[in-house]
matplotlib code that plots the C-alpha trace (Angstrom):
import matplotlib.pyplot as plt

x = [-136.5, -134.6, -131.4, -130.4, -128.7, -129.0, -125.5, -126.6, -129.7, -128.6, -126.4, -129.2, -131.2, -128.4, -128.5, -132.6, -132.3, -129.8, -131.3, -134.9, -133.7, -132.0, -134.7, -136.5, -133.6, -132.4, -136.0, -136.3, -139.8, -138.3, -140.4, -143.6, -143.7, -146.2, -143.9, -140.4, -141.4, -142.5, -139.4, -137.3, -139.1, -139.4, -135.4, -134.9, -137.5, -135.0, -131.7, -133.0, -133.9, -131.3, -128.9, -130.6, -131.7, -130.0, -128.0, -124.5, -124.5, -126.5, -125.1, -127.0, -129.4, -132.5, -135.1, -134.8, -134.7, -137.8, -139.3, -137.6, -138.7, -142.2, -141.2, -139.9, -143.2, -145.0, -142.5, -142.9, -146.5, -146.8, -143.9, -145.9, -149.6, -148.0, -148.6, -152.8, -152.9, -151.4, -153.1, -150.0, -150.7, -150.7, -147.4, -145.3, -145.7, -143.4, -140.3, -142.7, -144.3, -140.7, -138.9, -141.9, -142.1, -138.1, -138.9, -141.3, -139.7, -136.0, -138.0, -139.7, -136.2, -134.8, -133.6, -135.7, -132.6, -128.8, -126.4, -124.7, -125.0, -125.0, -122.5, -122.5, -119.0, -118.0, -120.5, -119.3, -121.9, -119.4, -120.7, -119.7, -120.7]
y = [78.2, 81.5, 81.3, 85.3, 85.6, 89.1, 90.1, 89.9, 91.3, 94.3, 94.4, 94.4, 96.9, 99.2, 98.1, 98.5, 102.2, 103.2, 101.5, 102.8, 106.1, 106.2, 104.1, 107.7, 108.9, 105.3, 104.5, 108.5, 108.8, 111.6, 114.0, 112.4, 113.3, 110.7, 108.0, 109.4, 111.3, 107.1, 106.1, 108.7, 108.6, 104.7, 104.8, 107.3, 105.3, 102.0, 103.5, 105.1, 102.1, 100.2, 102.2, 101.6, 98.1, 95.7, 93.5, 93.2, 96.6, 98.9, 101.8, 102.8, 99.4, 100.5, 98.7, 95.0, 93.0, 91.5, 94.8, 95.7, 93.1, 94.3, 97.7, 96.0, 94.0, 97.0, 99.1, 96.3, 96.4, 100.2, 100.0, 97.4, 99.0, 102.7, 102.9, 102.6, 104.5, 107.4, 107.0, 106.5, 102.8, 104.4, 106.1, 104.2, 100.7, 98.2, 99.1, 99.7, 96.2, 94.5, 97.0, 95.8, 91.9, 91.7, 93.4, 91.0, 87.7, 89.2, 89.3, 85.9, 84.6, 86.4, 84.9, 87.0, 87.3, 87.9, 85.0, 87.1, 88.0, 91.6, 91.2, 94.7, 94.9, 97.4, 99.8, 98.3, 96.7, 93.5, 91.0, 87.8, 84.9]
z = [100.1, 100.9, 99.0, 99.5, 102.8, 104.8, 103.3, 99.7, 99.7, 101.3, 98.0, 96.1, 98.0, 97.4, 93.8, 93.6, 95.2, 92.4, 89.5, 90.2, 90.5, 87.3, 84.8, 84.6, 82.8, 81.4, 80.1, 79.0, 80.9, 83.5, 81.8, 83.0, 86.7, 88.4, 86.7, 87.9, 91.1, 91.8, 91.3, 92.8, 96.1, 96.2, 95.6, 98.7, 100.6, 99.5, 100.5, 103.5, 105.2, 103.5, 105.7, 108.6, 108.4, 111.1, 108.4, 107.5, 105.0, 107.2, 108.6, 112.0, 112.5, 113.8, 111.7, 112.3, 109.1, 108.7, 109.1, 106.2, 104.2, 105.1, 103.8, 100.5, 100.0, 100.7, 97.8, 95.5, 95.4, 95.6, 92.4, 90.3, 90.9, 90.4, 87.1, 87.5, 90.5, 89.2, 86.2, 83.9, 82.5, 79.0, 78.7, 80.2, 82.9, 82.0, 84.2, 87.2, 86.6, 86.3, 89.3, 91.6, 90.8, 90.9, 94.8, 95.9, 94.1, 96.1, 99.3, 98.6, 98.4, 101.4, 104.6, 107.4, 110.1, 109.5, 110.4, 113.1, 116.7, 118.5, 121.7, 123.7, 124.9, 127.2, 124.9, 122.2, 119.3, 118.5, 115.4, 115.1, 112.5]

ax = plt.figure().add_subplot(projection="3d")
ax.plot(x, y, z, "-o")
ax.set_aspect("equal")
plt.show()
């Protein structure tokens, strides 16, 4: 069942992108680089495509939305598997493990299309419900 409409999880991608940038420096790790350069460039990856998804809270609507939610399983997994890859499992794993489930259980529960139309009007991108 896909309770989270295209409106709210763009709320929570903006959400995702700030929180996983800061848990370096929440979860003190920031001095171990493979753990925080994971996070920092998964956040920028998030609010990058955030911005230019084609939902109710992007900004220039390129990527249509369920190529987003392609990019966030891909995130999710490359979040929760991080941690072995890069060979920091020992010092620190837990927030990657709980960032990338919470991803892929969001996406799981995401509807794949936003609720509104795109009308071109004399140039013009109209949206109505």
């Amino acid at each position: 069942m896909k309770v989270i409409n295209t409106k709210i999880h763009g709320v929570l991608d903006y959400l995702y992108a700030f929180i996983i940038i800061a848990v370096p420096f929440v979860v003190e790790f920031r001095d171990n680089e493979p753990a925080s350069y994971t996070c920092y460039t998964i956040g920028t990856i998030v609010l990058i495509s955030s911005i230019c998804t084609q939902y109710e809270l992007g900004l220039i609507k390129v990527i249509p939305m369920r190529i987003h939610l392609i990019l966030d399983v891909l995130a999710g997994i490359f979040v929760l598997a991080s941690p072995w890859i890069f060979g920091f499992a020992d010092r620190v794993y837990l927030p990657h493990v709980i960032l990338g489930l919470t991803d892929l259980v969001v996406v799981s529960l995401s509807q794949p299309s936003p609720k509104y139309k795109r009308v071109l009007r004399n140039n013009k991108i109209m949206q109505h419900a």
